[in-house]
VEXMI-201941 format. One record per residue (C-alpha): y negated, x, z negated. Coordinates in nm, 4 decimals. Layout:
N
<py->Y | px->X | pz->Z>
...
This chain:
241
<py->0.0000 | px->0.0000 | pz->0.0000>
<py->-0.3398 | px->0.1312 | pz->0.0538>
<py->-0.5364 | px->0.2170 | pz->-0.2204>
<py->-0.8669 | px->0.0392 | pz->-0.2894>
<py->-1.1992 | px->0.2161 | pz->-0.3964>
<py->-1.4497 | px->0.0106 | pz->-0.5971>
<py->-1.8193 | px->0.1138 | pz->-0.4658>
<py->-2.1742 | px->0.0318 | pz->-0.4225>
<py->-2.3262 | px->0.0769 | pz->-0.0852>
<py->-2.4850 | px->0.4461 | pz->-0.0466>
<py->-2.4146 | px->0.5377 | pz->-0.4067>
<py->-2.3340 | px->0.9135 | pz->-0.4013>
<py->-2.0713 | px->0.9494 | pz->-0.6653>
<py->-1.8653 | px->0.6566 | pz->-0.4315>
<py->-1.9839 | px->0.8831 | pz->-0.1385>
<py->-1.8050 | px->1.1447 | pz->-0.2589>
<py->-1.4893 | px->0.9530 | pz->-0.3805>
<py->-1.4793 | px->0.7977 | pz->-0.0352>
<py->-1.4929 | px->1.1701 | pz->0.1647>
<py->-1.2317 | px->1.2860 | pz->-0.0744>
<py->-0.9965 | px->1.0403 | pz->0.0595>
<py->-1.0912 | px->1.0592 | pz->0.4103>
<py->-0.9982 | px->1.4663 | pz->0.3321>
<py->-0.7014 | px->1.3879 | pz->0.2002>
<py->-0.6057 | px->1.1244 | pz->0.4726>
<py->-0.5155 | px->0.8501 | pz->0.2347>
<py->-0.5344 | px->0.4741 | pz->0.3410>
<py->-0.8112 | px->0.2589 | pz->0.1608>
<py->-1.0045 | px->-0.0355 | pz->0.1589>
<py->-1.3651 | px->-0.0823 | pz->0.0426>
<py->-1.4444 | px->-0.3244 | pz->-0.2021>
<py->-1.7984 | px->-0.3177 | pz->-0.2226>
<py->-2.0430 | px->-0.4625 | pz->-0.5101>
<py->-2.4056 | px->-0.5490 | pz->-0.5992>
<py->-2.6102 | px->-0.2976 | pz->-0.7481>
<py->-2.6689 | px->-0.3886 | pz->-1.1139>
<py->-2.4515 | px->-0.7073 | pz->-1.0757>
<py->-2.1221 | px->-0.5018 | pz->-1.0671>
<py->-2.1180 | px->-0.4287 | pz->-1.4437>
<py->-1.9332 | px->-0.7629 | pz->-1.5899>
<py->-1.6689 | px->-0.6959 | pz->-1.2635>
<py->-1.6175 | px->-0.3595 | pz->-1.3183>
<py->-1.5789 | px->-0.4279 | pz->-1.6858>
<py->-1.3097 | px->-0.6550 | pz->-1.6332>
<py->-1.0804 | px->-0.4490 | pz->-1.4073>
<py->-1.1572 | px->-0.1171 | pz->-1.5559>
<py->-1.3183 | px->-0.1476 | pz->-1.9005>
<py->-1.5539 | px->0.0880 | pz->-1.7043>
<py->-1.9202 | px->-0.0155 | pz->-1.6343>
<py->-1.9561 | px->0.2546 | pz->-1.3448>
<py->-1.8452 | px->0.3071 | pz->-1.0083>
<py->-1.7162 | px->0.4423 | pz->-0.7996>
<py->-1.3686 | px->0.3395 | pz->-0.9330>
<py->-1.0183 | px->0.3624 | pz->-0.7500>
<py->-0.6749 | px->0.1383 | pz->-0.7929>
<py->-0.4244 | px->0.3596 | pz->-0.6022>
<py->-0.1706 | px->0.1820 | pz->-0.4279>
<py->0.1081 | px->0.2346 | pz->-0.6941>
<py->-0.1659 | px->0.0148 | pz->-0.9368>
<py->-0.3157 | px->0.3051 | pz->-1.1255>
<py->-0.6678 | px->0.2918 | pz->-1.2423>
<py->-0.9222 | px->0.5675 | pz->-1.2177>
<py->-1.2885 | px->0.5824 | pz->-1.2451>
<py->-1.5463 | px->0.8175 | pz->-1.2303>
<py->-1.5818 | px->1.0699 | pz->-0.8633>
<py->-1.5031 | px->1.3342 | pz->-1.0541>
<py->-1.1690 | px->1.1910 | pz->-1.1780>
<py->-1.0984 | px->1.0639 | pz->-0.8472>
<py->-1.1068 | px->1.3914 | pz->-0.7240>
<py->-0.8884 | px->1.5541 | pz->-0.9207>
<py->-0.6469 | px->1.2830 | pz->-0.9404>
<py->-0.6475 | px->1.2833 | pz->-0.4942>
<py->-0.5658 | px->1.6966 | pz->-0.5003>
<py->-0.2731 | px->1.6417 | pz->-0.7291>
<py->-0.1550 | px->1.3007 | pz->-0.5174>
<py->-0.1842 | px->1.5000 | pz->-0.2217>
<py->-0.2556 | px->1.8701 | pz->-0.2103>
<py->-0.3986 | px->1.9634 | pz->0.1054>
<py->-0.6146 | px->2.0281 | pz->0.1842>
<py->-0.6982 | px->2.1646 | pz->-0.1100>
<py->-1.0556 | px->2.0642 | pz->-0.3413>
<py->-0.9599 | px->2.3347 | pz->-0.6260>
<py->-0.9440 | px->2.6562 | pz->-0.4962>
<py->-0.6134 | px->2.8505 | pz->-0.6262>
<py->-0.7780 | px->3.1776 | pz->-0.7184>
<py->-0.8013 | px->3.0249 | pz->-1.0946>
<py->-1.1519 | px->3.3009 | pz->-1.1123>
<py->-1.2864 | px->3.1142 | pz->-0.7912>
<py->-1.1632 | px->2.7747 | pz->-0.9668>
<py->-1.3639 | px->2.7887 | pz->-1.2861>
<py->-1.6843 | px->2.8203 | pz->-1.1051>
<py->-1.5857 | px->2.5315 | pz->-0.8962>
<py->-1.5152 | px->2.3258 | pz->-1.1746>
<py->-1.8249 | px->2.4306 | pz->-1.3516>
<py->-2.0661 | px->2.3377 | pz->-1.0204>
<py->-1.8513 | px->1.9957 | pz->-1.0143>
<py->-1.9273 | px->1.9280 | pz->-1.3754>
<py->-2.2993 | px->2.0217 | pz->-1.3830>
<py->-2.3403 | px->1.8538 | pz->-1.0513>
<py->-2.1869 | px->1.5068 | pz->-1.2488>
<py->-2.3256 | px->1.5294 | pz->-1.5628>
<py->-2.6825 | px->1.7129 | pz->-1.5006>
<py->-2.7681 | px->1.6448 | pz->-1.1209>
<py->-2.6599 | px->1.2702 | pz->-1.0400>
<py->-2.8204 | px->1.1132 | pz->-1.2483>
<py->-3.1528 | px->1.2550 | pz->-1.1276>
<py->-3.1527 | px->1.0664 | pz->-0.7606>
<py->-3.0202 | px->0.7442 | pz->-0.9383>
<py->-3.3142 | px->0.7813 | pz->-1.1401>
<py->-3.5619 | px->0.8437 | pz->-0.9135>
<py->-3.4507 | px->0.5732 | pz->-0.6535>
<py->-3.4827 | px->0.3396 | pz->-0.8714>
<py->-3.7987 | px->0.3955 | pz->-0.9747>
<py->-3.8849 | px->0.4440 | pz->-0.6447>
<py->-3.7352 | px->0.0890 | pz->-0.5648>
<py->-4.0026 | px->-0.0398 | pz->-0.8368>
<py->-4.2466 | px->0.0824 | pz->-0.6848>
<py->-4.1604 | px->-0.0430 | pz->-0.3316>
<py->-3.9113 | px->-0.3124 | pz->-0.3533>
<py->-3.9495 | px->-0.3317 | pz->0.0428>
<py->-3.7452 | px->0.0399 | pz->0.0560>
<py->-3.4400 | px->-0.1532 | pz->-0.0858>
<py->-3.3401 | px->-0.2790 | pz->0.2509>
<py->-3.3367 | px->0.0424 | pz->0.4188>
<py->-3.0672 | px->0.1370 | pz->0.1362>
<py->-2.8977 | px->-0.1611 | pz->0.2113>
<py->-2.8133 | px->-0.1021 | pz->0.5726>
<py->-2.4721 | px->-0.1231 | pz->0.6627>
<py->-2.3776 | px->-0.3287 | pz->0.3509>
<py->-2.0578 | px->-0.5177 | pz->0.3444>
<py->-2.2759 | px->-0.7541 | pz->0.1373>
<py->-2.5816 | px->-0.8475 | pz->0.3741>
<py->-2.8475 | px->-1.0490 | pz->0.2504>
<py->-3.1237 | px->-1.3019 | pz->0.3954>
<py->-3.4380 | px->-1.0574 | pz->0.4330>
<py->-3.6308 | px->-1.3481 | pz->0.2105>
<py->-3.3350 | px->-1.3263 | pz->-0.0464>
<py->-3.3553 | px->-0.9054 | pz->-0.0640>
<py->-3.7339 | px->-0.9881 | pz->-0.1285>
<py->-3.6827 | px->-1.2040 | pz->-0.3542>
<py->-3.4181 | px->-1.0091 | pz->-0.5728>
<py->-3.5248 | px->-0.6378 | pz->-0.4880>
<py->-3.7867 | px->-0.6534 | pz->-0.7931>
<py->-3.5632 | px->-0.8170 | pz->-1.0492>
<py->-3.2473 | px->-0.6237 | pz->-0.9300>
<py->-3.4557 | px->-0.2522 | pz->-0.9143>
<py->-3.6423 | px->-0.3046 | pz->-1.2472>
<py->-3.2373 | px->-0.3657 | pz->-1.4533>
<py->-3.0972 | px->-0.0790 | pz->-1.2501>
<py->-3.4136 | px->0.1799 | pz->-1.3679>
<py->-3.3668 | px->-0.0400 | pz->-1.6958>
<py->-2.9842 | px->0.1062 | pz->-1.7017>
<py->-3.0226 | px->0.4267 | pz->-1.5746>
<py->-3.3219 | px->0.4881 | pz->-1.7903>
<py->-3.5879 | px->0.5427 | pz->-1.5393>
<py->-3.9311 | px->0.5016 | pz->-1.4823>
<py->-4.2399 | px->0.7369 | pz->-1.3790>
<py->-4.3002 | px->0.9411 | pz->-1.7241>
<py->-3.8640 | px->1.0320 | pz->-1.6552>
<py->-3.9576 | px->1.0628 | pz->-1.2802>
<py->-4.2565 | px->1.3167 | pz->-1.3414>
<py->-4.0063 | px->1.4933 | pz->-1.5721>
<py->-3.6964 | px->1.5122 | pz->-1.2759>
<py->-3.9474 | px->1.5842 | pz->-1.0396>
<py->-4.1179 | px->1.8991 | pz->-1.2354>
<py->-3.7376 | px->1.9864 | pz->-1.3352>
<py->-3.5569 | px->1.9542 | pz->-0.9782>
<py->-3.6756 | px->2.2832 | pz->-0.8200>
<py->-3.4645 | px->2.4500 | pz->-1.0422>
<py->-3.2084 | px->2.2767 | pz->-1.0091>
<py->-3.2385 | px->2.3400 | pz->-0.6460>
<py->-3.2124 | px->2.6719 | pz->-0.6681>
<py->-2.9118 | px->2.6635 | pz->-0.8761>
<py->-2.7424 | px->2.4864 | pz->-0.5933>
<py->-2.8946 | px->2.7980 | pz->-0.3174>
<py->-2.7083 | px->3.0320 | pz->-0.6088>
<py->-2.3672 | px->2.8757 | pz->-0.5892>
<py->-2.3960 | px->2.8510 | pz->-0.2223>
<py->-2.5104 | px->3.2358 | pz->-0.2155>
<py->-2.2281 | px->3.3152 | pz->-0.4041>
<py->-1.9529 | px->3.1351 | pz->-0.2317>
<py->-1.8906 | px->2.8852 | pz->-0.4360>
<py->-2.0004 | px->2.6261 | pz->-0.2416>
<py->-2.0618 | px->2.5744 | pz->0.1479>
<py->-1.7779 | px->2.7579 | pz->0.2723>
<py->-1.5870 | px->2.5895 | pz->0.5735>
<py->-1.3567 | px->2.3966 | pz->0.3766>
<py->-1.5305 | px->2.1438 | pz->0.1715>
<py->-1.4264 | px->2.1626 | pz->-0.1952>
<py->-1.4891 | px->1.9435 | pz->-0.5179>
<py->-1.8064 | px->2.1132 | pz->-0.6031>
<py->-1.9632 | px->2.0336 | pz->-0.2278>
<py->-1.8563 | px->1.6924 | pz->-0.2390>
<py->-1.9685 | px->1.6591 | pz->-0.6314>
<py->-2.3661 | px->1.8166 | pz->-0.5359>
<py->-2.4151 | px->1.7368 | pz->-0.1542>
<py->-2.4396 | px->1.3516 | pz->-0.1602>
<py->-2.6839 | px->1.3847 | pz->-0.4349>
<py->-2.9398 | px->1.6810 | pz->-0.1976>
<py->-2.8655 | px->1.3710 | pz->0.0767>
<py->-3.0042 | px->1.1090 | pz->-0.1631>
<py->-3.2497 | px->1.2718 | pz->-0.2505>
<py->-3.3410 | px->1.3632 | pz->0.1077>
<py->-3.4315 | px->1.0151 | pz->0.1811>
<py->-3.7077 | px->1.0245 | pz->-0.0597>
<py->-4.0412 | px->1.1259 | pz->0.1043>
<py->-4.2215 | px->1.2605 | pz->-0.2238>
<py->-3.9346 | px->1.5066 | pz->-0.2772>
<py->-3.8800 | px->1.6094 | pz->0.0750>
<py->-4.0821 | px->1.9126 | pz->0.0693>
<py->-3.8552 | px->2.0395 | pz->-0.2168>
<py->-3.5550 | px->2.0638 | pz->-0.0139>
<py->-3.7264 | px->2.1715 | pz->0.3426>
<py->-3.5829 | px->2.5213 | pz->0.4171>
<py->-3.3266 | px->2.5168 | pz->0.1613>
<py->-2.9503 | px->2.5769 | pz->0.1725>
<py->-2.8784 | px->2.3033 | pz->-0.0126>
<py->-3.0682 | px->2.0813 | pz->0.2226>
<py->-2.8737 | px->2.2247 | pz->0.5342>
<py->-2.5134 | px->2.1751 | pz->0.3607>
<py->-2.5977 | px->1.8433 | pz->0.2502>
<py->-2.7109 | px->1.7421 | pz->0.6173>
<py->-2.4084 | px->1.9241 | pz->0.7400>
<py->-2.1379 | px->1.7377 | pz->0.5069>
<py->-2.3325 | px->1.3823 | pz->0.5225>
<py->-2.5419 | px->1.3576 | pz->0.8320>
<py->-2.5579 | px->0.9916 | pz->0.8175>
<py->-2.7138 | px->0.8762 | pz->0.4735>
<py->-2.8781 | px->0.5595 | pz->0.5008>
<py->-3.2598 | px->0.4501 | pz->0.3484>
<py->-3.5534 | px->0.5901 | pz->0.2959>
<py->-3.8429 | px->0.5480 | pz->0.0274>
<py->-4.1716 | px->0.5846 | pz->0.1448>
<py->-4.4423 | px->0.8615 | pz->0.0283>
<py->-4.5709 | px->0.7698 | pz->-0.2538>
<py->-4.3624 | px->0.5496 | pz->-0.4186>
<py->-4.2832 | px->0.7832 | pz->-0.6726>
<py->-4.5425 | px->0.9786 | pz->-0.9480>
<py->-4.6360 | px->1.3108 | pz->-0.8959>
<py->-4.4422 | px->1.5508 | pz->-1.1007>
<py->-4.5262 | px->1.6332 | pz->-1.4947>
């Protein structure tokens, strides 16, 4: 049976879980939710209020990309998204785990806010949806849907200054690990997919475009995702802090 992945429409942590099973050639189906209105679903199949969130075929659970990921390379180990040199490993798994836990959050953040801001920009995230919505009913809900997601996420401009002033750094972390070989080689591994839909995200944001122009990062994220869909108009976020 094919497995079925749990997403919302151009999140990046379902980006990634979604590549990773394209890489590893596994049959799926999308089941795709509202932003902010999955939490009571997702709650009742996974006791999980997040996505992106995978039932394998056999009826295992697993949520979280970075789970998926791991669970996919021992499913099905090639190609590989763990290197085997266990030196060349750890600094895979360390990229992966800052790029969940310190880098994520900061697009979700920002879009949101963004989305506040300009409640029009939600339909350019929407395109593509599984779940398409009268234009008058996207107006109508963008403002009320936006302000509970930056609610959840705990957004809003005095955080945005703050990831904005912060993300240049974080930037060149990413240009380090790519330096270094960590990431960006020709075989995509758990780190790339972890940090590159998160550059693309962020890539749709006017305001923060001139942060990535020239940069690594920027290049392997285009490379790995060319196809990322929205875009948030200049000024719809705060200058940085």
């Amino acid at each position: 049976m094919p497995h079925t992945l749990y997403v919302i429409h151009n999140s990046h942590p379902c980006v990634t879980a979604e590549r990773a099973l394209q890489m590893k050639g596994q049959p799926y189906r999308l089941h795709e939710m509202a932003p902010a209105l999955h939490v009571p679903e997702q709650w009742l199949r996974f006791r999980a209020m997040t996505v992106p969130a995978l039932q394998l075929g056999s009826g295992e659970k697993v949520v979280g990309s970075r789970a998926i990921v791991h669970r996919l390379d021992e499913l099905v180990p090639e190609p590989p998204l763990l290197p085997a040199d266990p030196a060349l490993r750890d600094r895979v798994l360390e990229a992966e785990r800052w790029g969940d836990e310190m880098l994520q959050p900061v697009p979700r953040r920002l879009a949101w806010t963004g989305v506040c801001a300009r409640p029009d920009a939600l339909a350019s995230y929407s395109e593509g949806s599984r779940l398409p919505l009268p234009g008058f009913v996207q107006r109508l809900a963008a403002p009320r849907i936006a302000r509970v997601a930056r609610w959840r996420n705990r957004g809003g401009e005095a955080q945005a200054r703050r990831d904005l002033a912060a993300l240049p750094a974080q930037l060149d972390q990413v240009d380090a690990w790519i330096a270094e070989g960590v990431m960006g080689g020709p075989e995509s591994n758990a780190a790339d997919l972890q940090i590159a839909p998160s550059i693309r995200l962020l890539a749709t944001m006017e305001d923060v475009q001139p942060l990535l122009e020239g940069r690594p990062c920027l290049a392997l994220a285009m490379r790995l995702f060319p196809s990322y869909g929205g875009r948030m108009p200049q000024g719809a976020l705060p200058a940085a802090a």
